[in-house]
C-alpha positions as CSV (number, residue, x, y, z in Angstrom):
1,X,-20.6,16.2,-4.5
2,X,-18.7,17.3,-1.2
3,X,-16.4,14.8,0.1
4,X,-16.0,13.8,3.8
5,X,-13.5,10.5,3.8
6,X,-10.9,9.6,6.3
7,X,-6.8,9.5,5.1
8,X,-7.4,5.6,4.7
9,X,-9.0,5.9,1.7
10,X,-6.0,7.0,-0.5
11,X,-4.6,4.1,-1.9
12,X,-0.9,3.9,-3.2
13,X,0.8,6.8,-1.7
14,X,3.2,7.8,0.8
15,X,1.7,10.7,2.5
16,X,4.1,13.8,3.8
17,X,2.7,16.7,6.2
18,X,4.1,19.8,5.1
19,X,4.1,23.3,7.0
20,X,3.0,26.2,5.1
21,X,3.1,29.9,6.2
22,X,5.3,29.6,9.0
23,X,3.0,26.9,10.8
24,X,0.0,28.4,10.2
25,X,-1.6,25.7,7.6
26,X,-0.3,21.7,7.6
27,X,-1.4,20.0,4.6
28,X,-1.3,16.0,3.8
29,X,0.0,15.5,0.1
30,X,1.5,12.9,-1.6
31,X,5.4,12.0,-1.5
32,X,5.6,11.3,-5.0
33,X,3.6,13.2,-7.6
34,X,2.4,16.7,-7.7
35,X,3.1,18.8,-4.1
36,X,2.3,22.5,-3.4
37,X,4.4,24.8,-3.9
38,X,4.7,29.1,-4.5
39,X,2.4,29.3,-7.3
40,X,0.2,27.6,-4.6
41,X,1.1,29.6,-1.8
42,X,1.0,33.1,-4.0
43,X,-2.4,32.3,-5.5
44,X,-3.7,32.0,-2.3
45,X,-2.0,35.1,-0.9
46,X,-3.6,37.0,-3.9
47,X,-7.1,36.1,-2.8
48,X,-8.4,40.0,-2.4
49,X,-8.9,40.6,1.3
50,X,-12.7,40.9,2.3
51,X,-14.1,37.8,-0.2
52,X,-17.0,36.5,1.1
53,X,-16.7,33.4,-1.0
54,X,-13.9,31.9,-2.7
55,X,-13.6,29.0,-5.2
56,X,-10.4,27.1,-6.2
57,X,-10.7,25.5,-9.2
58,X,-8.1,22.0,-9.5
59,X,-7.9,22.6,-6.5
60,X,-5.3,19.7,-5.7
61,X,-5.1,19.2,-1.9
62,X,-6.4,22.4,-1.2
63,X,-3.2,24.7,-1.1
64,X,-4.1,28.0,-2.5
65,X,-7.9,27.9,-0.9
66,X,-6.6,26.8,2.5
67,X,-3.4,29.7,2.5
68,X,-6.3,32.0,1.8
69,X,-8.6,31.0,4.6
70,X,-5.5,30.8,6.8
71,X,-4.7,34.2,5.8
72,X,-8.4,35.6,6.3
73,X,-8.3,36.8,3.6
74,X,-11.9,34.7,2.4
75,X,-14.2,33.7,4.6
76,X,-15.2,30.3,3.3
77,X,-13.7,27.9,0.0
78,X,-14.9,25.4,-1.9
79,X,-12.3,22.9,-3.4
80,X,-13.0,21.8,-6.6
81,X,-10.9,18.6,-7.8
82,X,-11.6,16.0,-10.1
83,X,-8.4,13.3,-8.7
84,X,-10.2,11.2,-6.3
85,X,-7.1,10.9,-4.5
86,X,-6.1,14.9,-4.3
87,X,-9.7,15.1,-3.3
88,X,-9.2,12.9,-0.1
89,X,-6.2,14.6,0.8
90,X,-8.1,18.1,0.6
91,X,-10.8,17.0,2.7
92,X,-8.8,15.9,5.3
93,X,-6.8,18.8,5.1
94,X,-9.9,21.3,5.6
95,X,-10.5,18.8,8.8
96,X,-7.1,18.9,9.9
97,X,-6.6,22.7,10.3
98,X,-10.0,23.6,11.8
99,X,-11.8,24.5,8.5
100,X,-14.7,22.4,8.4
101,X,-17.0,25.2,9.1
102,X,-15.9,27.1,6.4
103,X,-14.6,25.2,3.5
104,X,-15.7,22.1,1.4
105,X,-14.1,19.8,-1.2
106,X,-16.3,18.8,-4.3
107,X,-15.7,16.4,-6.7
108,X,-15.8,18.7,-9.8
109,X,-14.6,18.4,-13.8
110,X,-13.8,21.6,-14.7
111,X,-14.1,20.7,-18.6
112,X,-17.3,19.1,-17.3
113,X,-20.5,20.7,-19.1
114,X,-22.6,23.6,-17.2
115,X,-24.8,21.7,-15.7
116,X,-22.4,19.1,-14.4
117,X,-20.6,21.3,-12.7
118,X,-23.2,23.4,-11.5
119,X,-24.9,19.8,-10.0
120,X,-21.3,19.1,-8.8
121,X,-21.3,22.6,-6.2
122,X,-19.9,25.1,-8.6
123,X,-22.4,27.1,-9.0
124,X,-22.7,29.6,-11.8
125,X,-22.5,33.6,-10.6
126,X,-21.9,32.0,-7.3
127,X,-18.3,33.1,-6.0
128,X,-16.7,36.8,-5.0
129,X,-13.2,35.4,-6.3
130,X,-12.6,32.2,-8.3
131,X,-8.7,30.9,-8.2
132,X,-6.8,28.6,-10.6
133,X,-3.4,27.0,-11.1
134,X,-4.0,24.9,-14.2
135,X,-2.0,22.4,-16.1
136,X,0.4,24.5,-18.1
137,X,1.9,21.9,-20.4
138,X,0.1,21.4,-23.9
139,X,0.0,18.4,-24.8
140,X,3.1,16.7,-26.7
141,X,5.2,19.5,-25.2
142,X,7.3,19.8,-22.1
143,X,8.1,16.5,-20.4
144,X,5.8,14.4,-18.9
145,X,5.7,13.7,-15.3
146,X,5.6,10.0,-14.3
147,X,3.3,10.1,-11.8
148,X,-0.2,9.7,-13.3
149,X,-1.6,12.5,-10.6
150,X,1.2,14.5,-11.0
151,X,0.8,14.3,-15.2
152,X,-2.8,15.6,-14.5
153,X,-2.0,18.4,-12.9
154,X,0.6,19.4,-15.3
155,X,-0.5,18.6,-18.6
156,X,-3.5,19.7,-20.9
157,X,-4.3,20.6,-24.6
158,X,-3.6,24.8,-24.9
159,X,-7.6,24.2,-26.3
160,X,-8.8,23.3,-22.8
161,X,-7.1,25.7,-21.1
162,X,-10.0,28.5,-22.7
163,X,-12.6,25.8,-21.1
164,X,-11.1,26.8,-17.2
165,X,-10.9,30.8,-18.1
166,X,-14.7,29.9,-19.2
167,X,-15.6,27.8,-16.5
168,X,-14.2,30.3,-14.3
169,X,-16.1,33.1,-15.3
170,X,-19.6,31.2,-15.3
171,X,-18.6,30.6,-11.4
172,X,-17.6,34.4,-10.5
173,X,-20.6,36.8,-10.0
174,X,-20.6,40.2,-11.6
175,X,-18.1,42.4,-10.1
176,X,-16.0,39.3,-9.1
177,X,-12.8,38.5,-9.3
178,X,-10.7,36.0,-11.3
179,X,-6.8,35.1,-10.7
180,X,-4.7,32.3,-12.5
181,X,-1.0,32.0,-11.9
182,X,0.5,30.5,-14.9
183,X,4.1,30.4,-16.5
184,X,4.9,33.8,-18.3
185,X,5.9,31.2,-21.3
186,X,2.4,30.3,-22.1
187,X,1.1,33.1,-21.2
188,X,-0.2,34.6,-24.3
189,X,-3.4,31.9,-24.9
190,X,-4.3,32.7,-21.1
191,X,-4.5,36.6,-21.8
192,X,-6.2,36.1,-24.8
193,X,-9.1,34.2,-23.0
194,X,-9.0,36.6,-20.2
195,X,-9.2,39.5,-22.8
196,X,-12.4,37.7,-24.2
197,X,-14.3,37.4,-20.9
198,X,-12.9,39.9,-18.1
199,X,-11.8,43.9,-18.1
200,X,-9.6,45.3,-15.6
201,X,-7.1,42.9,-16.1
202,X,-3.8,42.7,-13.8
203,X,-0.8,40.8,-14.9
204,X,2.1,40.0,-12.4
205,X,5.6,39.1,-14.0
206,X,7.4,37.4,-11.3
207,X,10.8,36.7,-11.6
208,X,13.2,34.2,-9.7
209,X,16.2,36.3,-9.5
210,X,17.6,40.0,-10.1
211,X,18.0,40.5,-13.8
212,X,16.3,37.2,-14.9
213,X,13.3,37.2,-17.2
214,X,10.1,36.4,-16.0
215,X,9.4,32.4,-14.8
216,X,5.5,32.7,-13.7
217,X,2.9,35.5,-14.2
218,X,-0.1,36.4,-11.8
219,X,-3.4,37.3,-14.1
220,X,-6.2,39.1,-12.4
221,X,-9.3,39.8,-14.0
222,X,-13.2,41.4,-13.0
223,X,-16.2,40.0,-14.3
224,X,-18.3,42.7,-16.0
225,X,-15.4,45.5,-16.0
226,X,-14.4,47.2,-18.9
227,X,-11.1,49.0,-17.2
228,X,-8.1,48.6,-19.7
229,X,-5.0,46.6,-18.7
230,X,-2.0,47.1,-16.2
231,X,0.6,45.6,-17.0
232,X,2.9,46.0,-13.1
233,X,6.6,46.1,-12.7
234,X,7.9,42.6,-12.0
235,X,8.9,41.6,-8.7
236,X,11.2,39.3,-7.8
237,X,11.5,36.3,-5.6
238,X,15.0,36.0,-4.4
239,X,17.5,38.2,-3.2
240,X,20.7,39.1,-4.9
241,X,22.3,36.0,-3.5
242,X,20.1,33.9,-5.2
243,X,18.3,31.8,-2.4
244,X,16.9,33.8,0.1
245,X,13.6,35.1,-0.7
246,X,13.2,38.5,-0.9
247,X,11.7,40.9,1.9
248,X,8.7,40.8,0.4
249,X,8.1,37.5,-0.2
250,X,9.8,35.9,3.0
251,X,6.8,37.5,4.5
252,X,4.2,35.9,2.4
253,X,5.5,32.3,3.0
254,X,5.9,33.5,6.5
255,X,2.4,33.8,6.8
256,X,2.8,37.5,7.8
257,X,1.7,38.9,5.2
258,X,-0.7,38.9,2.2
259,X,0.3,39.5,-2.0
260,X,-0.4,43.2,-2.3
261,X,-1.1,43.9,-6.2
């Protein structure tokens, strides 16, 4: 169902407002817990320019959808989230920039079966580009986060992780497009279910600094293609002094420019 509640509603959190993209986009999110961050900012940056409809999928408070609206680079969203709390926030977020007319937060489990999620708003062959940042931890490994919100968005069985790729492709229409952004440490179950269901994949190796290895990894993938893999030089985030963002990049967060892969 599509949410429309006022800031009120979320219980038990301090609430920061956070710039993102030079200005351009204010989001709500929680002081404590899980916050936006790049993977956010670059998922939504690497929305293809031109989609019609978009889907983000755990969506949180609506980061990567919202940067890619902001960006016009889609011309309407729908946020799916299953935290009641993160879905509050997200709708009051869509509100709070001027995106009522063109975006939408649903209550969605992506694990949920078909025709939950299809009842829920996420419609099967229904979206020109479907995004995801999912949890990345399998469960019993990394260390847990001790904010229950902050847990879910981190943490998840390797297992389910096939359920989201799956869930993704039911959502995308032929010809569409798929992108996760995922740590390059785990990325070898994620390109596996990719492999499965999409051609033309696109993987991203992003690294933090000069002559480090790989921290995160954008995946791109197109329903129906049978295009073999590229595999692009990695780029990386910060300069040579280690904390300024590179060229590239400072433009992105900027909000001057979009992810061109």
């Amino acid at each position: 169902m599509s949410l429309d509640q006022p800031i009120e509603f979320v219980k038990h959190q301090t609430v920061t407002r956070d710039a993102f993209l030079g200005g351009r986009l204010t989001l709500s999110q929680p002081r404590n817990g899980f916050r936006a961050g790049l993977d956010s900012v670059l998922l939504g940056a690497a929305v293809p320019k031109g989609t019609a409809r978009l889907a983000d999928l755990g969506a949180g408070v609506g980061t990567a959808g919202l940067v890619a609206l902001a960006l016009d680079l889609a011309e309407t969203a729908l946020l799916a989230e299953i935290d009641a709390e993160a879905l509050t926030l997200a709708a009051e977020n869509i509100a709070a920039n001027g995106f009522a007319a063109r975006a939408e937060a649903h209550a969605i489990d992506i694990a949920a079966p078909a025709a939950a999620r299809r009842a829920a708003g996420l419609v099967d062959n229904g979206f020109d580009a479907v995004i995801a940042n999912p949890p990345f931890f399998a469960a019993g490994r990394g260390t847990p986060a001790p904010d229950a919100s902050r847990a879910g968005a981190r943490h998840m069985p390797e297992a389910d992780l096939d359920q989201w790729v799956r869930s993704a492709a039911a959502s995308a229409k032929a010809g569409g497009t798929v992108i996760f952004v995922y740590p390059a440490t785990a990325l070898a179950p994620l390109l596996a279910s990719f492999s499965a269901r999409f051609g033309a994949i696109t993987l991203l190796p992003l690294c933090p600094r000069p002559d480090e290895a790989a921290s995160r990894v954008l995946i791109r993938g197109i329903k129906g293609s049978r295009a073999p893999l590229t595999l692009l030089a990695s780029r990386v985030l910060h300069g040579t002094d280690g904390r300024a963002f590179s060229a590239e990049f400072d433009a992105i967060f900027r909000g001057a420019a979009r992810l061109d892969w």
